[in-house]
C-alpha positions in Angstrom: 134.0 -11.2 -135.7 135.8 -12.8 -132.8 138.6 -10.7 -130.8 141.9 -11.6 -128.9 143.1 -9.4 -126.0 146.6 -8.3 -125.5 148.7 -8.5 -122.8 147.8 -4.4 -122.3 144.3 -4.9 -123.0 143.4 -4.0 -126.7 140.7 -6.3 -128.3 141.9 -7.3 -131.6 140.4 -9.2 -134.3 141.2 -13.0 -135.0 140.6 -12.3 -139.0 142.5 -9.6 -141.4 142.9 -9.1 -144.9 146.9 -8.7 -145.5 148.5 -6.8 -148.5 152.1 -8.3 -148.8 152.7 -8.4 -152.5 149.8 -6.1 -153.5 151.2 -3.6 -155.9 151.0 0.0 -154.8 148.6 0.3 -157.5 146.3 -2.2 -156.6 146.4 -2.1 -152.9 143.4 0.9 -152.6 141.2 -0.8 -154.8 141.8 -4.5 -152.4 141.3 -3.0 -149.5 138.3 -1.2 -150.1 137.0 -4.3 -151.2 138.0 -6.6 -148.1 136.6 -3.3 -146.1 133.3 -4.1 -148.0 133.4 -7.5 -147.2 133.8 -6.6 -143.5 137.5 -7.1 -142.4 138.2 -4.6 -140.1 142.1 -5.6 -139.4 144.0 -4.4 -142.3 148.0 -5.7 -142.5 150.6 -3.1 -144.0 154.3 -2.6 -143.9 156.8 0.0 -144.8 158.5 -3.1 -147.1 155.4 -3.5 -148.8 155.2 0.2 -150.2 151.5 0.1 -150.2 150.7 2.1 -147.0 149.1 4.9 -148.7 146.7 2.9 -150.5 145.7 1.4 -147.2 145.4 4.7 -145.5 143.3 6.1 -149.2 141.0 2.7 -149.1 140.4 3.2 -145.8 139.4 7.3 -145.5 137.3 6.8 -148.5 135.5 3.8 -147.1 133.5 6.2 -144.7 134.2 3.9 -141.6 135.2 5.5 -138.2 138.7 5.2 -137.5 138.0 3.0 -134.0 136.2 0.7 -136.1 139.4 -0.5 -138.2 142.6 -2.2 -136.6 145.5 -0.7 -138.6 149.1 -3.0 -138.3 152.1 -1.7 -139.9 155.9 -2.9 -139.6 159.2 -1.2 -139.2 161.6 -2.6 -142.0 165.2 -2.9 -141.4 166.6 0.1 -143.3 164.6 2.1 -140.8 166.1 0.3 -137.6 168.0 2.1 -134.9 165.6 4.5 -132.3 166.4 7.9 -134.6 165.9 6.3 -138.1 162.8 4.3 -136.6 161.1 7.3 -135.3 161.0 9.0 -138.0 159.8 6.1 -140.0 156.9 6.0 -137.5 155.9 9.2 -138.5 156.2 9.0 -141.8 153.7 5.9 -142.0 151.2 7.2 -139.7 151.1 10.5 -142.5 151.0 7.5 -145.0 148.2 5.5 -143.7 146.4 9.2 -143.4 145.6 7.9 -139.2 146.8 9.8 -135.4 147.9 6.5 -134.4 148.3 2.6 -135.0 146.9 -0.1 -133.6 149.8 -2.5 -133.8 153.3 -1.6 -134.6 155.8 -4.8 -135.5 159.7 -4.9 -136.1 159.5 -6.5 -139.1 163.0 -8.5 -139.2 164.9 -9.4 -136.5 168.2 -8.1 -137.1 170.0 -4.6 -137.2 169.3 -2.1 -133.8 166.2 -3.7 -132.7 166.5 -2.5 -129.4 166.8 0.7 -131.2 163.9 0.6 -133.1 162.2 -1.1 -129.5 163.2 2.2 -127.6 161.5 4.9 -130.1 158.3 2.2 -130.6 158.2 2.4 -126.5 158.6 5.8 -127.0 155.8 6.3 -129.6 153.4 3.7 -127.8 153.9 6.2 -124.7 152.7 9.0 -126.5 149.7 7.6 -128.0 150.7 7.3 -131.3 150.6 3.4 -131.0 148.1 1.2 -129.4 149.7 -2.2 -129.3 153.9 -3.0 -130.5 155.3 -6.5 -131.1 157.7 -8.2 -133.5 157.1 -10.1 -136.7 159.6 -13.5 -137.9 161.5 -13.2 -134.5 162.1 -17.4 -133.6 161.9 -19.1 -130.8 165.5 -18.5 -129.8 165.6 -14.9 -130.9 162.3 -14.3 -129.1 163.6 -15.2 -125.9 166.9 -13.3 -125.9 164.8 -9.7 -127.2 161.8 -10.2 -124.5 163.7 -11.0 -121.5 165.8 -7.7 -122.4 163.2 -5.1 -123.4 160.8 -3.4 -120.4 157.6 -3.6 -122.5 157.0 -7.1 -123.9 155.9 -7.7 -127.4 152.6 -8.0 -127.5 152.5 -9.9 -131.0 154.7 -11.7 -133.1 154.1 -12.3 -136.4 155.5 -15.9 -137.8 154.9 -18.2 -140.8 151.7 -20.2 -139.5 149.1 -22.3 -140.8 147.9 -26.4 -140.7 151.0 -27.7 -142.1 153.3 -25.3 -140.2 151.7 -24.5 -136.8 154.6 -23.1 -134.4 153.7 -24.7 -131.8 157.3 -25.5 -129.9 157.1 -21.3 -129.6 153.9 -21.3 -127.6 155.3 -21.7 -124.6 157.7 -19.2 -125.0 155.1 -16.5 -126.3 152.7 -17.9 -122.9 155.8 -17.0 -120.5 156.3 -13.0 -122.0 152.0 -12.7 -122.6 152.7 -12.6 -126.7 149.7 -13.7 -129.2 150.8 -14.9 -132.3 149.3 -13.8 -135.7 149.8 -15.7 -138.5 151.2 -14.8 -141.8 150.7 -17.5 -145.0 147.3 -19.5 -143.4 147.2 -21.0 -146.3 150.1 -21.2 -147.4 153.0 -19.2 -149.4 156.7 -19.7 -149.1 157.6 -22.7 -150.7 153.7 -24.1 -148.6 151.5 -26.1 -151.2 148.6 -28.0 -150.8 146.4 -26.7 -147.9 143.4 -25.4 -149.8 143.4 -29.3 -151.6 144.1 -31.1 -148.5 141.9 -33.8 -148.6 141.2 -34.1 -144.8 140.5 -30.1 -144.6 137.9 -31.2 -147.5 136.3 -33.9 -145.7 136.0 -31.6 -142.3 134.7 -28.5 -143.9 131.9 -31.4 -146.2 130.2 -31.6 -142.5 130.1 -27.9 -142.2 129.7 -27.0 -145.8 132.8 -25.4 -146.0 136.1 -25.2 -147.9 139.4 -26.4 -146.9 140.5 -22.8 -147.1 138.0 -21.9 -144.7 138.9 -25.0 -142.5 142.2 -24.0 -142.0 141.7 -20.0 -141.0 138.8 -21.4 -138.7 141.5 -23.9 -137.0 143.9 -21.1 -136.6 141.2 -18.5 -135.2 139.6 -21.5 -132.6 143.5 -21.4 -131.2 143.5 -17.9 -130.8 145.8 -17.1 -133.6 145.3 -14.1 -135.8 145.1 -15.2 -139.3 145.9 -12.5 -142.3 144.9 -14.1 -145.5 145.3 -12.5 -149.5 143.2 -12.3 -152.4 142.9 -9.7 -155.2 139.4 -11.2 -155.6 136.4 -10.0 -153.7 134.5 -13.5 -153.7 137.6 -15.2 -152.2 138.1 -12.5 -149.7 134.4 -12.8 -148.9 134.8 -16.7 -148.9 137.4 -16.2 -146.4 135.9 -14.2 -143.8 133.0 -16.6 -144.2 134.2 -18.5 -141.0 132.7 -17.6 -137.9 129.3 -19.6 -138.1 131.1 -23.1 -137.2 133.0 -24.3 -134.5 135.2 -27.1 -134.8 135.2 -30.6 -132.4 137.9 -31.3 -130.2 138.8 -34.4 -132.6 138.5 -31.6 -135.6 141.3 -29.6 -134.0 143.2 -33.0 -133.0 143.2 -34.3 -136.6 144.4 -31.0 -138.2 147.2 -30.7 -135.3 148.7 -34.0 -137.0 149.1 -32.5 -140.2 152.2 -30.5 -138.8 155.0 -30.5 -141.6 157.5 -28.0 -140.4 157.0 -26.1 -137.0 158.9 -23.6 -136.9 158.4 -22.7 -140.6 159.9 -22.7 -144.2 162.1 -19.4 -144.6 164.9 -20.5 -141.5 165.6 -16.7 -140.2 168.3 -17.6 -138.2 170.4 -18.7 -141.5 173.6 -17.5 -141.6 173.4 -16.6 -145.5 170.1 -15.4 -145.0 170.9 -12.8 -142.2 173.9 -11.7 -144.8 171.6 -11.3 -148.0 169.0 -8.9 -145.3 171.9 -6.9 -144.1 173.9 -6.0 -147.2 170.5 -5.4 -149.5 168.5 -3.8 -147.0 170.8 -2.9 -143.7 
């Protein structure tokens, strides 16, 4: 495993195994898989409803808890310092853990200085290692880090060959932010990375997939990549990355496949700030 370090100093790991859209029935059994496999970063939010089958998979999985990398996300019902707060507390009892290892806003609208002051709060006391901000764009970003005293560490955005954020990067270099990368191979309206042709060809000198191409790419730039699969041999297949390297050129010919930079979903649309607020405000 390779590791990125933080702007506060916590190593964390470039690979994860994320659970958006695992059922709440499912989620125990998938994680102690990708535990088995060997991810140690596990990805979680209080959207996804599946927090307690992370923090089962995980006690039953007889690893310590310093070994495992726990990230979880505050959603936007539980905005606003008070509300937040308590929503902290409730998924630290959830994932059965004293503290997290990275703690994201989730969305970027509602209080989210709010919900900034009681994660400062609860990074201050221990119970969180790292805090950041997930689907927060470049302009959006900007405005909430030069405000807040502690910087994000992370923000989490829509990332992967064909969408590679990349007019962000300066932004996220000036306030000491990593990026981590939801969809590295795709989702949201994303098709054709894992049958790119070009991925293909690159991964033929290696003897590797596209798939695993395109989360090496992503790792080599220091982006944390959280792929999905219900199925242990793709999860294994995934992690199976970190016994290549890719060439300068490599990295130069993916780079050109950029599609969209900044990413499918548009956060910053008008109608799609309304439909957050009034379903979920």
């Amino acid at each position: 495993m390779e590791y990125i370090t933080l702007s506060n100093g916590v190593k964390m790991p470039t690979l994860g195994y994320g659970v958006f859209l695992v059922s709440p029935e499912e989620c125990e059994r998938c994680v102690s898989d990708a535990l088995s496999v060997g991810y140690r970063l596990i990805d979680t939010a209080q959207a996804y409803q599946n927090e307690e089958g992370v923090g089962n998979a995980w006690r039953k999985s007889g690893l310590k808890r310093e070994d495992l990398f726990l990230v979880t996300k505050v959603w936007i019902s539980n905005n606003g310092e008070e509300k937040a707060a308590k929503s902290i507390d409730e998924s630290l009892r959830k994932l059965q853990t004293e503290y997290i290892d990275l703690l994201l806003i989730h969305q970027a609208y509602g209080d989210v200085f709010g919900t900034w002051r009681a994660m400062e709060k609860a990074y201050r006391a221990g119970k969180v290692r790292a805090i950041g901000v997930s689907n927060f764009q470049a302009g959006r970003f900007f405005d909430f880090a030069h405000y807040v005293e502690l910087k994000p560490m992370v923000n989490q955005l829509q990332c992967n060959t064909l969408i590679q954020q990349t007019d962000i990067e300066p932004i996220h270099a000036e306030f000491g932010t990593k990026m981590m990368a939801w969809g590295p191979l795709g989702g949201q309206g994303v098709d054709g990375i894992v049958k790119s042709e070009a991925l293909t060809a690159i991964g033929a000198k290696y003897g590797k997939s596209a798939a695993q191409v395109a989360l090496r790419w992503l790792t080599q730039r220091g982006i944390v990549a959280i792929p999905k699969s219900s199925h242990k041999e793709r999860m294994a297949q995934n992690f199976d990355i970190f016994d290549f390297t890719l060439s300068d050129d490599e990295m130069a010919q993916i780079a050109k496949m950029n599609q969209h930079d900044t990413g499918i979903i548009n956060f910053g649309d008008p109608q799609f700030v309304k439909y957050l607020i009034e379903n979920y405000g």
